[in-house]
N, C-alpha and C positions, 0 to 999 in steps of 0.2 A: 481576373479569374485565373486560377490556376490549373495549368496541362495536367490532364491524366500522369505525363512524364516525368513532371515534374513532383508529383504529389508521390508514386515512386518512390523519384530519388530520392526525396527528403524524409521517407519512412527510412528505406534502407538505411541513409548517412546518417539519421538520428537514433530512433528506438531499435532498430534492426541491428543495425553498425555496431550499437553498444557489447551487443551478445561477443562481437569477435575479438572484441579488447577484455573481456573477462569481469566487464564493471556493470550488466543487466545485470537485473534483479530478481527475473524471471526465473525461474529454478527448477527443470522438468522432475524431480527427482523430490521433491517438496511433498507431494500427493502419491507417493507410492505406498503400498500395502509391502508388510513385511518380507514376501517374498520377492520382491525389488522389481514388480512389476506394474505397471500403471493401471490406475485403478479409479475410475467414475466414483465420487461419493455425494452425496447431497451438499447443495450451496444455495444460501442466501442472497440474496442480493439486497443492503441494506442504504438507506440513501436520505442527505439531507439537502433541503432547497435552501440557497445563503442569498440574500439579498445585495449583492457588490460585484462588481465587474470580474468576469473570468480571468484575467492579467492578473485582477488584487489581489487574491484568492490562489491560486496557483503559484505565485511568485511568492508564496505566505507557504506554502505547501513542499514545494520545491527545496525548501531550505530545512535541511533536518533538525539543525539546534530549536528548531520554533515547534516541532513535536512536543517538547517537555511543556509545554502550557495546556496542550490538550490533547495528547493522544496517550492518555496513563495507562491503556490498555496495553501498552506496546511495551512501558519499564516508565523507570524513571532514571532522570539524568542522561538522558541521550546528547554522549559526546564523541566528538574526533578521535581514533586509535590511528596509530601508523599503520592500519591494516583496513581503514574503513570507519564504520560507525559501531559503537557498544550502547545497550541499554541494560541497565540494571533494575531487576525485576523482583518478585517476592523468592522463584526460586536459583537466585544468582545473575547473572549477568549472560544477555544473548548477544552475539553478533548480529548487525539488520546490513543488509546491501539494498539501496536506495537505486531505481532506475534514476539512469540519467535526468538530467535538464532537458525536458524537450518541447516542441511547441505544441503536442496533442492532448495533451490532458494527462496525460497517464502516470501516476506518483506508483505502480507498483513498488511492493517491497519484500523481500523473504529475510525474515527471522530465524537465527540459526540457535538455537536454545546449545546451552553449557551441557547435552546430551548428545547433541548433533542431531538431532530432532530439528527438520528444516521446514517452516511453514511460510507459506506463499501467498499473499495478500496483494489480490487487484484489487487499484484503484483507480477511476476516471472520474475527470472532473470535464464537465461538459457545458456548455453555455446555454442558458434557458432565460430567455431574453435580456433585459439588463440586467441578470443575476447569474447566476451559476447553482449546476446541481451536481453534488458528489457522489458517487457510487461506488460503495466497498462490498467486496465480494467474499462470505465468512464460508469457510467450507468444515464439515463436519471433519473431525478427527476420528481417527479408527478408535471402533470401543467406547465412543462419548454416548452419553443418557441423550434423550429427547432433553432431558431438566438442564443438564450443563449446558447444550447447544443453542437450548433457550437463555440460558444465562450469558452465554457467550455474546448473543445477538442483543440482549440487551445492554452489555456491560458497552459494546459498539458503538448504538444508536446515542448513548450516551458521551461518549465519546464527539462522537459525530455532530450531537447538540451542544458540545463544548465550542467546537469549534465555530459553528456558526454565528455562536453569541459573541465571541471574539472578536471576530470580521463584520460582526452587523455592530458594533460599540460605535 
């Protein structure tokens, strides 16, 4: 079993650590309201159960080129740049910064849209007996309809059901 201390240090030196080398994905600045100040908006929390060990799954997630099989929501052709990760999308090409590799589940990601429009996508992937369950987190955009936000959450869910049929083959 693992010390309080230890559990700590291996936050701080994994998902913490990453913030201070510039390579988190976390992005405070992703949810702000126009006046460039932080701002509470409505969020989803959307989630599918996959029947395969939390290792398979994660180590399947962990690796960004394996996006383009099922996360279309995000672009398509998601490739390597000297500067990170690119996906090309319907309205051009976004930047995505990927959280690190770490051992807690957490695939966050921010999308930097060819506007500079930056959007913030948790993800946790957590262990639910010999399976695992993913949890993605949609947050409403300023100005979106109830109808988009609904759209949005279902364009996910699907997404989401991509992926598990994937990992369940």
């Amino acid at each position: 079993m693992l010390k309080p201390q230890r559990i700590v240090a291996a936050l701080a030196a994994g998902v913490l650590g990453s913030a201070f080398f510039g390579t988190n994905a976390v992005d405070a600045s992703a949810q702000n309201n126009t006046a460039g100040k932080p701002e509470t908006v409505e969020a989803r929390t959307i989630t599918v159960r996959i029947d395969r060990p939390f290792a398979t799954v994660f180590d399947f997630l962990a690796t960004p080129p394996n996006w383009n099989r099922w996360a279309f929501g995000l672009g398509k052709n998601i490739r390597r740049s000297k500067d990170g990760w690119i996906a090309d999308s319907g309205g051009g090409s976004a930047k995505v910064r990927f959280t690190p590799r770490n051992n807690f589940g957490v695939a966050d990601h921010t999308v930097i849209r060819s506007s500079g429009q930056r959007v913030y996508v948790p993800m946790r992937l957590i262990v639910n007996g010999s399976g695992c369950e993913l949890l993605f987190t949609l947050f409403r955009e300023p100005n979106m309809s109830d109808t988009q936000f609904d759209s949005d959450a279902e364009f996910v869910q699907r997404d989401l059901n991509r992926l598990k049929s994937l990992m369940e083959k």
